[in-house]
C-alpha positions as CSV (number, residue, x, y, z in Angstrom):
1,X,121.8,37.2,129.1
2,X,124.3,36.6,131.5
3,X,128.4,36.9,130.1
4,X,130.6,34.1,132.0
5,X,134.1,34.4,132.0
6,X,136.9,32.4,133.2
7,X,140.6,33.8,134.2
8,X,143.3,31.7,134.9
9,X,146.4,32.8,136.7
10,X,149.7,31.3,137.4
11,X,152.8,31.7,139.0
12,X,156.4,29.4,139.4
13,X,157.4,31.6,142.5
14,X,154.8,31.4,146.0
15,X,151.2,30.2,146.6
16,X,151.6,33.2,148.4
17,X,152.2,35.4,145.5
18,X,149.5,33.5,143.6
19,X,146.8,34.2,146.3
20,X,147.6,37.9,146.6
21,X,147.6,38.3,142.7
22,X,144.1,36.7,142.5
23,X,142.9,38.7,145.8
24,X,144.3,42.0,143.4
25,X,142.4,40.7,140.3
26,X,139.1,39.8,142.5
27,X,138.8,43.1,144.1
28,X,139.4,45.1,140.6
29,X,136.3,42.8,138.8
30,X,134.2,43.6,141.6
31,X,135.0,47.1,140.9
32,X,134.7,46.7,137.3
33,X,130.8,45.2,138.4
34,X,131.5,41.8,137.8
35,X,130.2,39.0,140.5
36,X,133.1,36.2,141.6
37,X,131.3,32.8,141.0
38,X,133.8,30.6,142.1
39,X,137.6,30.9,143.0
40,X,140.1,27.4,142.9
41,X,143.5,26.6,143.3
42,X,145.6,24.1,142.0
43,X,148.4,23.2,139.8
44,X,148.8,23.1,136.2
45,X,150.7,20.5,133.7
46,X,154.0,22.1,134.5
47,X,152.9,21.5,138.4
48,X,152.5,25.8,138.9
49,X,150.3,27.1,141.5
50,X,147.7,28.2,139.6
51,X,144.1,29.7,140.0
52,X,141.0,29.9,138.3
53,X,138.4,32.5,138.7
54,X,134.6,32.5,137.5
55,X,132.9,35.8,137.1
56,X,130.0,36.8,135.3
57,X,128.2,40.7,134.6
């Protein structure tokens, strides 16, 4: 059985900032043998750049 999970990060500085910190946290899953199922970006309820990223093992 496959483990899902779903991480959710946030910043109230740079979409640039927020894309290199989810780049960072992609490459060390991948690492850690996870597969990236999907990657989006948006904005919360407070309207922060914010990303959510699938994986699964």
């Amino acid at each position: 059985m496959k483990e899902h999970r779903i991480i959710k990060l946030s910043t109230m500085w740079s979409s640039e900032t927020l894309r290199a910190d989810t780049e960072k946290l992609i490459n060390e899953k991948v690492k850690d043998g996870y597969e990236i199922v999907t990657v989006a970006f948006g904005v919360n309820m407070w309207w922060m750049p914010t990303s959510y990223v699938t994986i699964k093992k």
